[in-house]
N, C-alpha and C positions, 0 to 999 in steps of 0.2 A: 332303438330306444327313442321313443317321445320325447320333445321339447318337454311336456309337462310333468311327464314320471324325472326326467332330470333335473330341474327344478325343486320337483319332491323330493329327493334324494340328497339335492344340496342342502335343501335347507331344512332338513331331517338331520344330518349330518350335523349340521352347525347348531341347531335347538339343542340337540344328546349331548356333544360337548362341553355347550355352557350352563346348562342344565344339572348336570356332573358338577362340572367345577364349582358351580351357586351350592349345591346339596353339600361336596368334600368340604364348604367353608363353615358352613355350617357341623356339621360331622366334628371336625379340625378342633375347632374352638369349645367342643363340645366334650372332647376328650381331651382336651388341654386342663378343662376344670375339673376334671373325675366325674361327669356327667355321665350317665350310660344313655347309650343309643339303640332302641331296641332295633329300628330297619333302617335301612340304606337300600333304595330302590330310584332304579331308573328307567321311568316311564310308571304307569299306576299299574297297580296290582287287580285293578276293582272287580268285586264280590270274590275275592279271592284267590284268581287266577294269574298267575306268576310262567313266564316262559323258563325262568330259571332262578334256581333263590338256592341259596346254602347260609347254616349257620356258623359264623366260627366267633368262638368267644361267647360275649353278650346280645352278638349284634346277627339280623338277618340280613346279608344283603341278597339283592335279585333283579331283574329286567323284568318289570310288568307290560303287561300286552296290548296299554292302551297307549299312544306314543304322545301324549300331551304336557310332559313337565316329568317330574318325578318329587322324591320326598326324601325329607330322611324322619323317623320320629322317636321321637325325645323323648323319655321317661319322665313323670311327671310335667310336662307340658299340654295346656289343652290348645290343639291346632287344628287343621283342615280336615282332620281323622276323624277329630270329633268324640276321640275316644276321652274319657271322664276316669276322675278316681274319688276316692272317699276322701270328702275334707275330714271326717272323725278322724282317718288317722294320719300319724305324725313323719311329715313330710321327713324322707328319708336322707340319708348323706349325698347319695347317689341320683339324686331326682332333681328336675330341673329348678322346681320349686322352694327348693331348700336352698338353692346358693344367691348370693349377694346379687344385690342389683348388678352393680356395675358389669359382672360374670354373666350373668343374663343377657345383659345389653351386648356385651360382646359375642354373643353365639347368636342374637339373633340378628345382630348386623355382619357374623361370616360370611356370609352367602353372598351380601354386597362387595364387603373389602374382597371377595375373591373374583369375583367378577369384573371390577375396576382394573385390578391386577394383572386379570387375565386379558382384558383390552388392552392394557398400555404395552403388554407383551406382545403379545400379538400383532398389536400397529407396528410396532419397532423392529421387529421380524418381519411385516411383509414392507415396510421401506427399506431395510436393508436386504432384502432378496428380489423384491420388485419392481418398486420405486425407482431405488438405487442410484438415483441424481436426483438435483433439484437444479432452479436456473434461480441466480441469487438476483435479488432485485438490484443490485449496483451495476447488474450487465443491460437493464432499460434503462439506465439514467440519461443516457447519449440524447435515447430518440424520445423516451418518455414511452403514453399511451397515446393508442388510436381511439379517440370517444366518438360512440357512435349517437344517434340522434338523443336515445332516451338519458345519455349522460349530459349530454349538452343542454340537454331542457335543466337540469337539476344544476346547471353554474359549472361542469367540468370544459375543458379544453383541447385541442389536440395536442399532445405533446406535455401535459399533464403528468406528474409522476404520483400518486398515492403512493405514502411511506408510511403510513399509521391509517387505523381504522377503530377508529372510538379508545384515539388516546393509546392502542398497543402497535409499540416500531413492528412492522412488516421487515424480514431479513429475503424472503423468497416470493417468487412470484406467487407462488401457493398461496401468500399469506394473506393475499388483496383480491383474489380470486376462491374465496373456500367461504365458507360458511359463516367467516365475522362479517363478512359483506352481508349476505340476505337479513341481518340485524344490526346493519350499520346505521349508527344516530351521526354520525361524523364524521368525515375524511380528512389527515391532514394532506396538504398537496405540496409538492415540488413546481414551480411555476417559475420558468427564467429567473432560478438560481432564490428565488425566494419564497418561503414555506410558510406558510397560511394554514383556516380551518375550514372547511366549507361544512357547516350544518345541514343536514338534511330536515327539511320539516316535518313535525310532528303528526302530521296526518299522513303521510308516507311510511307505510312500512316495506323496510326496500325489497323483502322476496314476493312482496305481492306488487311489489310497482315493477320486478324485474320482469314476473309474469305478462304483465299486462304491456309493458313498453317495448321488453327485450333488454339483452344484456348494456350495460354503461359504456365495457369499453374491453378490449382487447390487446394483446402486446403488436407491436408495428412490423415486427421481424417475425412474419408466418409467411409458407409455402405448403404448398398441395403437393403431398406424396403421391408418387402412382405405385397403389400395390401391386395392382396386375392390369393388362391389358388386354382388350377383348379379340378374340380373331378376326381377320376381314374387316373389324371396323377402320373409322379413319386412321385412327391415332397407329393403330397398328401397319398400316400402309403404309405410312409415311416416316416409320422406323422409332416411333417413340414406343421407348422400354421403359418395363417394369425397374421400379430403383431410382428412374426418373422424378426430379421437382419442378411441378410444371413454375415459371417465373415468372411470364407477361403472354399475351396473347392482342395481339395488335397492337402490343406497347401502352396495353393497360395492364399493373397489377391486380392479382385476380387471386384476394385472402384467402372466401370463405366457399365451401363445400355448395353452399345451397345457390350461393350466386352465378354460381359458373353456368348451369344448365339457361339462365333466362340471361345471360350475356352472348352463350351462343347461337342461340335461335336469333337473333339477327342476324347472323350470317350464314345460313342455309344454302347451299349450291354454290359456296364458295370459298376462293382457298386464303386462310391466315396463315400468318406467321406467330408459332409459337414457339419462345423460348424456355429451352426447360435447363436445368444443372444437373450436370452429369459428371461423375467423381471430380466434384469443385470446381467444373468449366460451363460455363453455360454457353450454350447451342441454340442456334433458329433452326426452325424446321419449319417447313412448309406442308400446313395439312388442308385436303380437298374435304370441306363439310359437306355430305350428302344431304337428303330432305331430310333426313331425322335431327337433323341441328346437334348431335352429339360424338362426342369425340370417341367413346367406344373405351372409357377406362372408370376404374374405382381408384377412388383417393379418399386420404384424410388430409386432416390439416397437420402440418407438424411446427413447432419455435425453433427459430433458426437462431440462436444463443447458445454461447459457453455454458455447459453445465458442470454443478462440482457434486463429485460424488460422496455418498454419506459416508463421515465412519461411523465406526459403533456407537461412540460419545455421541453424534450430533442425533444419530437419527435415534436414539431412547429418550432426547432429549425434546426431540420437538413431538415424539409419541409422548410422551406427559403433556407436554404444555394441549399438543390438539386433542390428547383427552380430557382434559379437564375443562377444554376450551368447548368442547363438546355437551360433555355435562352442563357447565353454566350454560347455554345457549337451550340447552332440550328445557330447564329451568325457565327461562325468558320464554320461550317459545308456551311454554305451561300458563305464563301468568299473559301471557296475548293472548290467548285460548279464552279467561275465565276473563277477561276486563273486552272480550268480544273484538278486539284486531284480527283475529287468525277464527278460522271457521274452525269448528269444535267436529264437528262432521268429516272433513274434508282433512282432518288430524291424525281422525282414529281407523289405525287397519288390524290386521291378523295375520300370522302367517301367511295367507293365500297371499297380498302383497309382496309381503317379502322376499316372498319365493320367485314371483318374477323379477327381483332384483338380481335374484342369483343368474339369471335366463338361461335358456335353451342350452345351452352349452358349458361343458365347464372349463372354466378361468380362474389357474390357483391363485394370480394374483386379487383378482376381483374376489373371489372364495373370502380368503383367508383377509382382506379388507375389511370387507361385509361382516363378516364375522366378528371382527374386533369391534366394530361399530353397535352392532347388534349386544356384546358382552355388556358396554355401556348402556344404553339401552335397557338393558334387564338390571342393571346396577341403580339406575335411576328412577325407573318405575318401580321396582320393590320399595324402596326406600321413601314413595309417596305414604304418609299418614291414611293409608285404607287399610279398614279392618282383613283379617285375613294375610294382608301380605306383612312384609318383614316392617317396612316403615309405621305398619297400626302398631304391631306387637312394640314395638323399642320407644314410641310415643307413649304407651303408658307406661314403660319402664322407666322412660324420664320423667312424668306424671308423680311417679312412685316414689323417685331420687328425689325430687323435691317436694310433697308435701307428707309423704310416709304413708297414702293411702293405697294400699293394696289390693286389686280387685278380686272378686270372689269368683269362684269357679264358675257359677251360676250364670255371672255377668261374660265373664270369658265366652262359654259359651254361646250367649245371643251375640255377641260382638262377632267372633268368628264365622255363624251362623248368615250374617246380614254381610258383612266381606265376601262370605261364598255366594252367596245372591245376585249382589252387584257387582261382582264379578265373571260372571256367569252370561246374566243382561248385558253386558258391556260387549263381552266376547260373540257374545252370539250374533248381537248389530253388525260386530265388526268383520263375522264372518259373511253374513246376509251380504252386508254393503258389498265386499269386496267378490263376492260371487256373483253380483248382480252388475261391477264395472267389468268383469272378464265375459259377462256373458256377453254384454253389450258392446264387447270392444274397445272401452278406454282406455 
């Protein structure tokens, strides 16, 4: 099986799920009000071919054959169907159009409230299955951070602690390191026992200055796992095992992954001494560097910190706060878009992106991450005021709640009409683009 048919398949798998769950929200709220449903499909049905449909009760449901989204549709509602009804006659008990605004506004924001629902769930299941610790930020207070150049240009230190980031207490290292950072306007610091604010200037926006400089700063307490070790190379001669953390290598610490290789090539045809930690004792070893200037191992980085593991309470607890923390941030991130801080281009993907997030391989915890992410995602972009999706529809039903003016079918339909349009245009750049960075390589 292909790298890229597995990727299709992940992220096939995660689209159908929330896809479902955005349509049952819909559905839900829709049988809550005595609303009838005439389909419930997942995936399109279009020109009429269905892999499988049954009717029970009022409702059809089915799997249609084209795998891009699916639907559910509403009896008296004009939506992406496009199907019409007679304004002469009198809107029924059972039809969408007969029930009260605010009953309206609730069926067509189900699909969102299900979707948010379904992320926060889902986060909080894969930290308590995945995650399954965190390292609380009172375990750097000792040493603080290591700031590296592009932190130190911006006024940070070494031995710095960040404990807040635009006014919200950081409890975990996660909290200083995740996503309020790439839209941090303010750090508060820890600085020999006294706590300040350092402002970030306003021409800086920090995911594009992280871009451009590199990361600010890192925890001080990291070593280099050896996952495995290669045969006949040095590292293996010289009896360094897999399990292994490499510690100092000429009694230099030696943090990060990509440093290691341009620190050994100065020492080519000759032999170091490396320290590595092996079940809590560290060991020197003596390795002969041949011309290749490489040790002949794979490693990661790993934080050498107490961790405390979630319970149930904590981690449902910080799956709310980072989804919602999510949401606002995809929000900000919208209006850096339109006021031109953030490339508008360089925003917009399609599935084809996504899909390599899932990569070559499958990873339930990475999976089921992704996925929660992505639920939000589809939570938040409905919910934009474009015609078409659920945010145009529930804009005029607020329109409606407040001034009494109801729109006509007639209008419905060009509204819907121009939502499918530029919706359409949108996706299709965004497929073009993303087909054209996989051709090229990016």
């Amino acid at each position: 099986m292909t790298e890229g048919l597995i990727m299709a398949i992940q992220i096939l798998m995660a689209l159908s799920l929330l896809v479902f769950i955005h349509e049952l929200g819909h559905f839900l709220f829709a049988k809550l009000f005595g609303t009838k449903v005439e389909r419930f499909f997942l995936f399109f049905d279009a020109y009429g071919f269905a892999i499988w449909k049954k009717k029970i009760g009022d409702t059809v449901y089915g799997i249609g054959w084209l795998p891009i989204g699916g639907y559910v549709k509403i009896a008296g509602m004009v939506d992406e169907s496009l199907d019409t009804f007679s304004e002469d006659r009198e809107p029924q008990p059972w039809e969408f159009r007969s029930k009260p605004a605010w009953q309206r506004l609730l069926i067509i924001l189900g699909g969102i409230i299900f979707n948010i629902v379904a992320g926060f769930l889902i986060y909080g299941f894969y930290l308590l299955k995945y995650e399954k610790a965190y390292i609380p930020l009172e375990a750097l207070r000792e040493d603080g951070l290591y700031m590296y150049e592009a932190g130190q240009k911006l006024g940070f230190k070494t031995g710095d602690l960040v404990t807040a980031i635009n006014g919200k207490e950081a409890h975990r290292l996660k909290d200083i390191v995740g996503i309020r950072m790439n839209f941090a306007e303010e750090f508060t610091i820890l600085r020999d026992g006294n706590s300040f604010i350092l402002e970030i200037p306003d021409t800086i926006l920090m995911m594009n200055y992280i871009q451009q400089h590199g990361l600010l700063y890192r925890p001080y307490k990291v070593a280099l796992a050896i996952d495995s070790v290669l045969p006949d190379r040095p590292a293996h001669k010289a009896g360094i095992q897999k399990g292994d953390t490499l510690w100092k290598i000429n009694n230099t610490p030696i943090f990060e992954v990509d440093v290691l290789p341009k620190f050994l090539e100065q020492f080519k045809g000759d032999t170091i001494s490396v320290v590595v930690r092996r079940n809590g004792k560290l060991i020197t070893i003596p390795v002969f560097l041949d011309t290749s200037g490489r040790l002949g191992v794979l490693i990661h980085p790993v934080l050498l910190y107490p961790k405390r593991e979630y319970s149930i309470g904590e981690a449902f607890k910080y799956a709310l706060s980072e989804s919602m923390e999510f949401i606002y941030y995809n929000a900000v991130g919208l209006g850096y878009i339109f006021t031109g801080r953030v490339s508008a281009k360089e925003s917009i993907h399609s599935p084809i992106a996504l899909a390599r997030l899932y990569g070559g391989e499958i990873d339930w915890g990475r999976f089921w991450r992704l996925t929660a992410l992505i639920s939000l995602i589809l939570a938040f972009v409905n919910f934009l005021p474009i015609p078409a999706l659920d945010g145009g529809y529930a804009l005029l039903i607020l329109i409606e709640m407040l001034t009494g003016y109801k729109p006509s079918t007639r209008f419905m339909e060009y509204f819907v009409r121009i939502g499918i349009i530029l919706l359409l245009l949108l996706m299709g750049y965004a497929i073009i683009k993303d087909i054209v960075v996989l051709i090229l390589g990016g």
